[in-house]
Backbone of each chain as nested JSON, in Angstrom:
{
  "chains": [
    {"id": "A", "residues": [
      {"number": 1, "name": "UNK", "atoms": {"N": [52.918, 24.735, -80.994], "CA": [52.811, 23.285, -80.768], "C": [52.851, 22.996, -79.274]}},
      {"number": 2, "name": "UNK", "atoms": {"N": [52.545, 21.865, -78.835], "CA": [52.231, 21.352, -77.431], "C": [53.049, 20.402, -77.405]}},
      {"number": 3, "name": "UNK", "atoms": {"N": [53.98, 19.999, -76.257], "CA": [54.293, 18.607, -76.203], "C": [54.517, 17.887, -74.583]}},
      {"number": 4, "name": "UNK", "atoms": {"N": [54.33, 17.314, -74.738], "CA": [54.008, 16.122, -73.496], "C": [55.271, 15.867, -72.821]}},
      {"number": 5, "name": "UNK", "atoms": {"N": [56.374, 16.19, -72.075], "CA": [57.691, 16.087, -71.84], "C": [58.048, 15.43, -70.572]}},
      {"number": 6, "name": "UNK", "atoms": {"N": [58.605, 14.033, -70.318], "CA": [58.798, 13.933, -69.576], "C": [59.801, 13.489, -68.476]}},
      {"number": 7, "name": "UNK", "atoms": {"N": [60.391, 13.908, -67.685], "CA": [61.337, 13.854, -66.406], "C": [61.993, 15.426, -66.137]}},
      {"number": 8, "name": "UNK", "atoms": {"N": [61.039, 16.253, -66.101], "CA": [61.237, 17.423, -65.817], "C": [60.547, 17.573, -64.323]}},
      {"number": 9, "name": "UNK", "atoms": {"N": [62.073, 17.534, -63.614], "CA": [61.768, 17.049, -62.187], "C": [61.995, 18.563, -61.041]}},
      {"number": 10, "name": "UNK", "atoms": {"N": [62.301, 19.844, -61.947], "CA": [62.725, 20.642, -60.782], "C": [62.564, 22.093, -61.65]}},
      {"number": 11, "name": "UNK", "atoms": {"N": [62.737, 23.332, -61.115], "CA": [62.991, 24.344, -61.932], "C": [63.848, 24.221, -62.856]}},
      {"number": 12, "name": "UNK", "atoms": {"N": [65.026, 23.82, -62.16], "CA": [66.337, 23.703, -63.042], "C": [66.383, 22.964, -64.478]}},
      {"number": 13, "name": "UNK", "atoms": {"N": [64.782, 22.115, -64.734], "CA": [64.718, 21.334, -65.087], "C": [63.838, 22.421, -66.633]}},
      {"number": 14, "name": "UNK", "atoms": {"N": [63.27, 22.537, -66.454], "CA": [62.495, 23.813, -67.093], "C": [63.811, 24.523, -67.367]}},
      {"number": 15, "name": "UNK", "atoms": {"N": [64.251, 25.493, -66.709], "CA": [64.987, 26.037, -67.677], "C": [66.011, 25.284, -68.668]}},
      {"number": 16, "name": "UNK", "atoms": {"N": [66.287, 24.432, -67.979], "CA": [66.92, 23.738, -69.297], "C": [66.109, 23.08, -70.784]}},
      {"number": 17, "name": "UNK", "atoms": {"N": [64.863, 23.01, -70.279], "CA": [64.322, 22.466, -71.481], "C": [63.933, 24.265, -72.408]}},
      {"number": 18, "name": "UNK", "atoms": {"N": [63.758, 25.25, -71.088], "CA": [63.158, 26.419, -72.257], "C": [64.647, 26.586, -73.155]}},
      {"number": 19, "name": "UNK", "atoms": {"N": [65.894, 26.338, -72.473], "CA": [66.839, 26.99, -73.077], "C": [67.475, 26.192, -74.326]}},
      {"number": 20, "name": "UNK", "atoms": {"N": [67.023, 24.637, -73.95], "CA": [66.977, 23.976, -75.234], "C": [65.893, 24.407, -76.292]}},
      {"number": 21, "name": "UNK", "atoms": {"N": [64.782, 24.832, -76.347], "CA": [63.899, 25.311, -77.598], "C": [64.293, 26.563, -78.097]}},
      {"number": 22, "name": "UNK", "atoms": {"N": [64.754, 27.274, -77.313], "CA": [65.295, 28.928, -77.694], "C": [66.464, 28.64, -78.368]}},
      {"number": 23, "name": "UNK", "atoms": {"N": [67.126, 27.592, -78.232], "CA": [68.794, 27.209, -78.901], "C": [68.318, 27.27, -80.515]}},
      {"number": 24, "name": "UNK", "atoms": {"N": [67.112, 26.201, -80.475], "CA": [66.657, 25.759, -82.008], "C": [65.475, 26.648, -82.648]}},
      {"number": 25, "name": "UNK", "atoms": {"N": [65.283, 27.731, -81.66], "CA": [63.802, 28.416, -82.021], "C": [64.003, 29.851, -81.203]}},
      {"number": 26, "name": "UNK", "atoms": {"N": [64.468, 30.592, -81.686], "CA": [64.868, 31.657, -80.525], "C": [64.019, 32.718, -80.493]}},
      {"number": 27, "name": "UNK", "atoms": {"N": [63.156, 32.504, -81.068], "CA": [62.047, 34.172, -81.373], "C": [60.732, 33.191, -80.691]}},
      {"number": 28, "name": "UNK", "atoms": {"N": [61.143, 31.977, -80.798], "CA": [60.132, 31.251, -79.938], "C": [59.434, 31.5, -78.503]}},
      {"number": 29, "name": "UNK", "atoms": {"N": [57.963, 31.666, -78.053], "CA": [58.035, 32.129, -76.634], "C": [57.621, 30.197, -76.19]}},
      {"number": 30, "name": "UNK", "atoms": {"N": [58.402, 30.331, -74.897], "CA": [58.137, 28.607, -74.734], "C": [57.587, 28.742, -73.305]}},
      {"number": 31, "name": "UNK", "atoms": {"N": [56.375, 28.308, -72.71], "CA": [55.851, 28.22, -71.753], "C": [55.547, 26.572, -71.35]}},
      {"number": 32, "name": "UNK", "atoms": {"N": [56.151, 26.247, -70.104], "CA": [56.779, 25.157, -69.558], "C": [55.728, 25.16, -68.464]}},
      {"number": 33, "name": "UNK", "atoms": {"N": [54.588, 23.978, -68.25], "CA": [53.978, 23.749, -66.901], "C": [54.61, 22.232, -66.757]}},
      {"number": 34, "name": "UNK", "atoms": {"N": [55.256, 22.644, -65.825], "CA": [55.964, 21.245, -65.082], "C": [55.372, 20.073, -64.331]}},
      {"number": 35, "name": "UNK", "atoms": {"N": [54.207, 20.778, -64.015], "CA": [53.146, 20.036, -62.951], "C": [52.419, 18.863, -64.157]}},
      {"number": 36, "name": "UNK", "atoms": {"N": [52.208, 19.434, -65.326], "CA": [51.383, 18.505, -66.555], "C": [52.439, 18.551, -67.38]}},
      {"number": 37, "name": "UNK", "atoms": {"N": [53.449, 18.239, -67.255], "CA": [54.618, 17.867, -68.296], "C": [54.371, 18.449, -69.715]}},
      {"number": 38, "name": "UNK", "atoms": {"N": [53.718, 19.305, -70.034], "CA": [53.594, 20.171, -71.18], "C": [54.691, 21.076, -71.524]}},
      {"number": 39, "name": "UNK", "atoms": {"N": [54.659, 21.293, -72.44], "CA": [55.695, 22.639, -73.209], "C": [54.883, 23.079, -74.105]}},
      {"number": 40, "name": "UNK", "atoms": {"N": [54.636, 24.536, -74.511], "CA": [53.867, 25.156, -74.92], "C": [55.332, 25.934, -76.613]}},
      {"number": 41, "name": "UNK", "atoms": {"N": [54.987, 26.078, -77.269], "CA": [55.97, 26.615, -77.978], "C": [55.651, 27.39, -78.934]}},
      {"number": 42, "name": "UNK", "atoms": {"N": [55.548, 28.748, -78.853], "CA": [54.565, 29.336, -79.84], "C": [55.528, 29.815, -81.204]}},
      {"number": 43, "name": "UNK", "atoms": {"N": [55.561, 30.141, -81.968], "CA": [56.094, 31.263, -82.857], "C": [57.416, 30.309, -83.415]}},
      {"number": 44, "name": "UNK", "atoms": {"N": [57.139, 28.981, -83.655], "CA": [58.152, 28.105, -84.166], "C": [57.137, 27.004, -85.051]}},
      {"number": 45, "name": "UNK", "atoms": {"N": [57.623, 26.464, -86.294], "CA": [56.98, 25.522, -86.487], "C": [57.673, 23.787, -86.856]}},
      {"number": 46, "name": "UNK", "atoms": {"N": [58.75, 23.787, -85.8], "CA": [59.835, 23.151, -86.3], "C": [59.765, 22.382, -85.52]}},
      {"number": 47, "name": "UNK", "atoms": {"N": [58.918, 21.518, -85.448], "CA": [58.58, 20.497, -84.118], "C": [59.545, 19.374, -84.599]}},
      {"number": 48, "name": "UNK", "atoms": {"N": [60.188, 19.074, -85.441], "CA": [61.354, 18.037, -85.271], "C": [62.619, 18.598, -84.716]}},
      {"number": 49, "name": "UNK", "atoms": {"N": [62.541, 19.666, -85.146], "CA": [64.083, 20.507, -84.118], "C": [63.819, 20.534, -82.876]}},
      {"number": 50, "name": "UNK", "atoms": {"N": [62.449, 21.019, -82.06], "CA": [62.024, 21.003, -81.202], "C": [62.348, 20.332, -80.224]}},
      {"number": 51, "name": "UNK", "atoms": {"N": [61.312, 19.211, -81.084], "CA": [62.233, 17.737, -80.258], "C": [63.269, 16.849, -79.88]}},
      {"number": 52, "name": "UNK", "atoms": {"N": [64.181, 17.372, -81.403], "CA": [65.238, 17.036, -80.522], "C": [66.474, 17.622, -79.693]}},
      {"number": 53, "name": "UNK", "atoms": {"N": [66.351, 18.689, -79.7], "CA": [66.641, 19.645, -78.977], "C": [66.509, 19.316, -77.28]}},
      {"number": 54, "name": "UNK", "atoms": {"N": [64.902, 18.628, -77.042], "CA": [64.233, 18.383, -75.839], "C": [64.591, 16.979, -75.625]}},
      {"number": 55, "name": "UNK", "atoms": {"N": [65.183, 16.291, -76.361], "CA": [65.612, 14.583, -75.796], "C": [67.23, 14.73, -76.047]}},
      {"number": 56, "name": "UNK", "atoms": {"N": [67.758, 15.266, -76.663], "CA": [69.005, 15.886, -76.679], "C": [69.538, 16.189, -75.149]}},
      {"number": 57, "name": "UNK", "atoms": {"N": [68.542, 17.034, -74.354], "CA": [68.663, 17.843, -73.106], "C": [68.89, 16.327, -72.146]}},
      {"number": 58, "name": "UNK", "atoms": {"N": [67.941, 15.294, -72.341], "CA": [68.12, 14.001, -71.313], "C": [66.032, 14.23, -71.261]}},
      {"number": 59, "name": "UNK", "atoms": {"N": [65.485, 14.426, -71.515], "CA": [63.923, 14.61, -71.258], "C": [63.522, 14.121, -72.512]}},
      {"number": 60, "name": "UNK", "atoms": {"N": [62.724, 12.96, -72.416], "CA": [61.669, 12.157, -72.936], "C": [60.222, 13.014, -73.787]}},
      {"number": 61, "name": "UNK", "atoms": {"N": [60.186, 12.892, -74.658], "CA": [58.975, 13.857, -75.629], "C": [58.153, 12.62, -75.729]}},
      {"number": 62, "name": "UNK", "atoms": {"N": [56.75, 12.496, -74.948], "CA": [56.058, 11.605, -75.293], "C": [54.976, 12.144, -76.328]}},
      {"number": 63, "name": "UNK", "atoms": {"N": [54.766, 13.383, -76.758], "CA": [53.992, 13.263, -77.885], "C": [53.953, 14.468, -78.099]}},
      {"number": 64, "name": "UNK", "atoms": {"N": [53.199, 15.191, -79.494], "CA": [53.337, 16.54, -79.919], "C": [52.206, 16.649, -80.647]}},
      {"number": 65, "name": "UNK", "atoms": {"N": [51.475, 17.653, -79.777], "CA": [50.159, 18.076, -80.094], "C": [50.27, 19.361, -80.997]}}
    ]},
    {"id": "B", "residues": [
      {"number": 1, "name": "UNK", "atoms": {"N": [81.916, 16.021, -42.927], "CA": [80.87, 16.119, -42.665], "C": [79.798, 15.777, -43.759]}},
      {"number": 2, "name": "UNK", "atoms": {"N": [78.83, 14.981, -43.549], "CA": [77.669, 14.364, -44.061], "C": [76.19, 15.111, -43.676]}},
      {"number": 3, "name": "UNK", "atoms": {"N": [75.514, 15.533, -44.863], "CA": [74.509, 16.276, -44.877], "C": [73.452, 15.67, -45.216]}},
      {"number": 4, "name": "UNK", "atoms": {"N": [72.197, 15.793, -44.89], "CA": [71.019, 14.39, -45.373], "C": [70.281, 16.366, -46.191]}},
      {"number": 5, "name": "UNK", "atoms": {"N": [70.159, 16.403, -47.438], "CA": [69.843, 17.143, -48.282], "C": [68.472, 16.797, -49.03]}},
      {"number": 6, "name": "UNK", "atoms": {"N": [67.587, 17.053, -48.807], "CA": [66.116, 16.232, -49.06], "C": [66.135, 17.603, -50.527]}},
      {"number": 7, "name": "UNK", "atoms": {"N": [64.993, 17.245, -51.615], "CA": [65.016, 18.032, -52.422], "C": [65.845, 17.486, -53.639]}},
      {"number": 8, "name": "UNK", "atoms": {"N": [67.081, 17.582, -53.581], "CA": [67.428, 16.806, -55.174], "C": [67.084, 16.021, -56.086]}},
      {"number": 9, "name": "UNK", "atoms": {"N": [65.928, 16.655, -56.912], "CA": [65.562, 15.415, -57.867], "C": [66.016, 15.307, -58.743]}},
      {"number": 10, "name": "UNK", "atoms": {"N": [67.28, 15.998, -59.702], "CA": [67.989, 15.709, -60.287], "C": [69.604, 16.412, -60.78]}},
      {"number": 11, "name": "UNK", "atoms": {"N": [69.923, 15.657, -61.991], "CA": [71.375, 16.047, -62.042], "C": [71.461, 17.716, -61.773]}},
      {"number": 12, "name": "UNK", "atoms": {"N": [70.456, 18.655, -62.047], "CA": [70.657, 20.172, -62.32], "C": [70.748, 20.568, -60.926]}},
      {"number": 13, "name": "UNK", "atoms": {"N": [70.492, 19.517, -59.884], "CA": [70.094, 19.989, -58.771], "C": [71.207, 20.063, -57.647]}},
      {"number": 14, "name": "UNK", "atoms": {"N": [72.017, 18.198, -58.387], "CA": [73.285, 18.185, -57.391], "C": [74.038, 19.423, -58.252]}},
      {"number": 15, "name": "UNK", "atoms": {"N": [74.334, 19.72, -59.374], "CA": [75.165, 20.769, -59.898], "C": [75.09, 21.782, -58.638]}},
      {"number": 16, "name": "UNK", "atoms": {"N": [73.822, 22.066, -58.838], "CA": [73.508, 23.498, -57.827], "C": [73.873, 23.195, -56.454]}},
      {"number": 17, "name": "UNK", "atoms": {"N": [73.365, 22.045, -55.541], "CA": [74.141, 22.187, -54.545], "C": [75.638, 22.085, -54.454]}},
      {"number": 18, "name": "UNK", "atoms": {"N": [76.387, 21.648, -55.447], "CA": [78.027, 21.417, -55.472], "C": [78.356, 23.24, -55.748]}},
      {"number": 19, "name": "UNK", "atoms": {"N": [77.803, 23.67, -56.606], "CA": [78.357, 25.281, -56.862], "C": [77.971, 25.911, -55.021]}},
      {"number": 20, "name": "UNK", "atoms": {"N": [76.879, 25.748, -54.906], "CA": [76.323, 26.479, -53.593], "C": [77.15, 26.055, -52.383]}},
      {"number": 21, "name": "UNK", "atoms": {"N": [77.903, 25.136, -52.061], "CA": [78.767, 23.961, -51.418], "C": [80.359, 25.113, -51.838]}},
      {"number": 22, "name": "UNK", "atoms": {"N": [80.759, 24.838, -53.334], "CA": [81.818, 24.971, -53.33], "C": [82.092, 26.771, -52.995]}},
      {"number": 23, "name": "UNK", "atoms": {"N": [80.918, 27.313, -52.964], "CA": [81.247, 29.499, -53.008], "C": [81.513, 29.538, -51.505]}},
      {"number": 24, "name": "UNK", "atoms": {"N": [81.232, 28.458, -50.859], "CA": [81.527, 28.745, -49.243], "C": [82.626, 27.958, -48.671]}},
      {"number": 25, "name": "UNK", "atoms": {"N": [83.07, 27.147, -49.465], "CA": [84.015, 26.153, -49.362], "C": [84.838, 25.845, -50.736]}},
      {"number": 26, "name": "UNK", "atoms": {"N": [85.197, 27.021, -51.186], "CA": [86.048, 26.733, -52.64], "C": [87.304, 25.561, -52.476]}},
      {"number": 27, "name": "UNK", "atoms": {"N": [87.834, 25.016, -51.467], "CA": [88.453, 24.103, -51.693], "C": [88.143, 22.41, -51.112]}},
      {"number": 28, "name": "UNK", "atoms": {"N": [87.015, 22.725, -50.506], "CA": [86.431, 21.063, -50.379], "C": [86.023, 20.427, -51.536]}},
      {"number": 29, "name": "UNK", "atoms": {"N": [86.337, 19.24, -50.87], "CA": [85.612, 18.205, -51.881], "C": [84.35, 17.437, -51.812]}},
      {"number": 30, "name": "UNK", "atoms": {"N": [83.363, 18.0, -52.728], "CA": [81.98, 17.913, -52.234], "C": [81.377, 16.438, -53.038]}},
      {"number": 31, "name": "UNK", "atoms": {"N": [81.098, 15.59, -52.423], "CA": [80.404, 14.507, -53.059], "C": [78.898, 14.23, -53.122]}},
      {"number": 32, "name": "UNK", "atoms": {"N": [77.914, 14.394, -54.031], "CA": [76.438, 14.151, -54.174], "C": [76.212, 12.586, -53.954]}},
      {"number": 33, "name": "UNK", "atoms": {"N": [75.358, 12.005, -52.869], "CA": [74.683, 11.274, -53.76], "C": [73.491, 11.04, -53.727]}},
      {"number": 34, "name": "UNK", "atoms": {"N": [72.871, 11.319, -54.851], "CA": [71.117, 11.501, -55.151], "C": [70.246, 11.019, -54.12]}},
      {"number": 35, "name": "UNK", "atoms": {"N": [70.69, 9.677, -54.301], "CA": [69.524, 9.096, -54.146], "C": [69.353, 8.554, -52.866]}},
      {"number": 36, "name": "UNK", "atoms": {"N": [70.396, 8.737, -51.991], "CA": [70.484, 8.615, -50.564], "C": [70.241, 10.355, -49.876]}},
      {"number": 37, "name": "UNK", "atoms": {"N": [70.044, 11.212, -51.013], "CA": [69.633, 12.444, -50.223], "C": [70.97, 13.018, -49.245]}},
      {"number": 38, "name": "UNK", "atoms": {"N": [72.048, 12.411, -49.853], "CA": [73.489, 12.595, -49.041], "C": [74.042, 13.536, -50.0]}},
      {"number": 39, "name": "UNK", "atoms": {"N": [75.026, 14.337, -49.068], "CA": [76.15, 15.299, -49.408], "C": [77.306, 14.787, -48.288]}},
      {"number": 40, "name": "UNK", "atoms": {"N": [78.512, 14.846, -48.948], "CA": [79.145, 14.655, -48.247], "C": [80.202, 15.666, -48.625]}},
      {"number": 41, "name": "UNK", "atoms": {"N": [81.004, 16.749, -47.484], "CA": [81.819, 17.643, -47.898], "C": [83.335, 17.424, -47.156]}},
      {"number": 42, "name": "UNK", "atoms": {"N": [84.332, 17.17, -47.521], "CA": [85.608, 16.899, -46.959], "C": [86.463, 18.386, -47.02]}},
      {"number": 43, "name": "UNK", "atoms": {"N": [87.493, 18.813, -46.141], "CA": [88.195, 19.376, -46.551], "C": [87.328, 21.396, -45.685]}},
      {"number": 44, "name": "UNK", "atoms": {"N": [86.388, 20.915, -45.503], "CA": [85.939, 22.089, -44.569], "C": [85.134, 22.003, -43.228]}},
      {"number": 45, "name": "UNK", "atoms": {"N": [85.342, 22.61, -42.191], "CA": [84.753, 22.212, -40.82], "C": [83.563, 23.433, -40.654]}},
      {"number": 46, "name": "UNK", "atoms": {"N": [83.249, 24.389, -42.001], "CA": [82.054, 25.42, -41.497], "C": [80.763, 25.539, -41.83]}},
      {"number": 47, "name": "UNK", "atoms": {"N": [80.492, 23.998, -40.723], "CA": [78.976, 23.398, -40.715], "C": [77.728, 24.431, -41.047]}},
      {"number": 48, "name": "UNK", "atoms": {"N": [77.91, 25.21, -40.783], "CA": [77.003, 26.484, -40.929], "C": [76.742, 26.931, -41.913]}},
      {"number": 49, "name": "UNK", "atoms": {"N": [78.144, 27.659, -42.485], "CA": [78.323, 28.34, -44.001], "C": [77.239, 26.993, -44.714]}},
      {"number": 50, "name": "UNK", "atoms": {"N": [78.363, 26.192, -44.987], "CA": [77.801, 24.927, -45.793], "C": [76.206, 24.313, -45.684]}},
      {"number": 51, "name": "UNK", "atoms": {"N": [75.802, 25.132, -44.676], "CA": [74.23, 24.406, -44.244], "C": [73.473, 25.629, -44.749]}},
      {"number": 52, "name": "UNK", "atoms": {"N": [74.473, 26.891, -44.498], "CA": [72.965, 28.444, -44.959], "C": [73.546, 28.099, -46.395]}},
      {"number": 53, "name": "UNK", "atoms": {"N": [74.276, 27.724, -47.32], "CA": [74.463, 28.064, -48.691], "C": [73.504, 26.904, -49.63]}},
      {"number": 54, "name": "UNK", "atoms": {"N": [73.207, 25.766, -48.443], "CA": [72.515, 25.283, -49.477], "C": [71.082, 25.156, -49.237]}},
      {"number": 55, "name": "UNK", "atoms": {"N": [70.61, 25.366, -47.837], "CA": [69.71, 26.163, -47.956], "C": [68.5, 27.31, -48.904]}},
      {"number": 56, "name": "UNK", "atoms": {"N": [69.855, 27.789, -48.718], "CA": [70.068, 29.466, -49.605], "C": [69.692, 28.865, -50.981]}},
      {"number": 57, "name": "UNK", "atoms": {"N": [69.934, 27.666, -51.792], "CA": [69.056, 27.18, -52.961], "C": [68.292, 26.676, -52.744]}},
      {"number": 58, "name": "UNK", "atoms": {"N": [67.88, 26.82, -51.895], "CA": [66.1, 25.967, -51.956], "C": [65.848, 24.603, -51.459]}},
      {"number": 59, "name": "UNK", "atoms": {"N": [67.154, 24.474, -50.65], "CA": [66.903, 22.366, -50.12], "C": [66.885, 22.857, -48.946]}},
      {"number": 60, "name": "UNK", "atoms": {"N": [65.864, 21.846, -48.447], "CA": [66.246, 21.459, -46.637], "C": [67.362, 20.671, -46.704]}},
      {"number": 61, "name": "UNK", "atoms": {"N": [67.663, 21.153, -45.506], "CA": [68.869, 20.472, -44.576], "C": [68.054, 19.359, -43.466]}},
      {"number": 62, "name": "UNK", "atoms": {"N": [68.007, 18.144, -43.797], "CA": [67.441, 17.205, -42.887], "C": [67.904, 17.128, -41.489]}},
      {"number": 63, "name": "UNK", "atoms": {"N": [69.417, 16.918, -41.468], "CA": [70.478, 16.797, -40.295], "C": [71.647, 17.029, -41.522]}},
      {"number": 64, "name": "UNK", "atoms": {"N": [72.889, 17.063, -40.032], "CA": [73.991, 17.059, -40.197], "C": [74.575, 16.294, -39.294]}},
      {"number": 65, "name": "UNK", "atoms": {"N": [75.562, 15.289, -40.133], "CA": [76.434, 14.384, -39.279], "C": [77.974, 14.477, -39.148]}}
    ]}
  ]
}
């Protein structure tokens, strides 16, 4: 799944969101481009855990592709 | 001493400069604030340490006052 994430303002910021999807999805590989507020999340299909996992963290999920 | 710390865009960030602040100065008292790009550290006079440690994470040091 893809999702649109946003106020991911720094590295520090990324790892906290990968380490929030690995909390709820841990075999999950999660690839984070910060520059296009994407999260990439492969090998999970639990996009409501996902998410809240990722607004849980303080970061805004504007949509899930 | 007052540090103009450019770079902090968020909470993960003052964390990191307060840890990076406190390993060179374990007993000051280090105050963030964001959004003035301020650090303020009481309680230690080693302008230096305190300027290579936070550095050393990845912020410029604007000045020091």
């Amino acid at each position: 799944m893809e999702l649109i994430v946003k106020g991911m303002t720094c590295g520090h910021c990324e790892a906290a969101v990968q380490r929030a999807v690995k909390r709820v999805a841990p075999k999950a590989e999660v690839i984070i481009e910060r520059a296009r507020a994407r999260v990439t999340v492969s090998g999970s299909d639990d996009a409501k855990g996902v998410e809240s996992a990722i607004r849980a963290e303080g970061y805004e999920v504007a949509a899930i592709e």
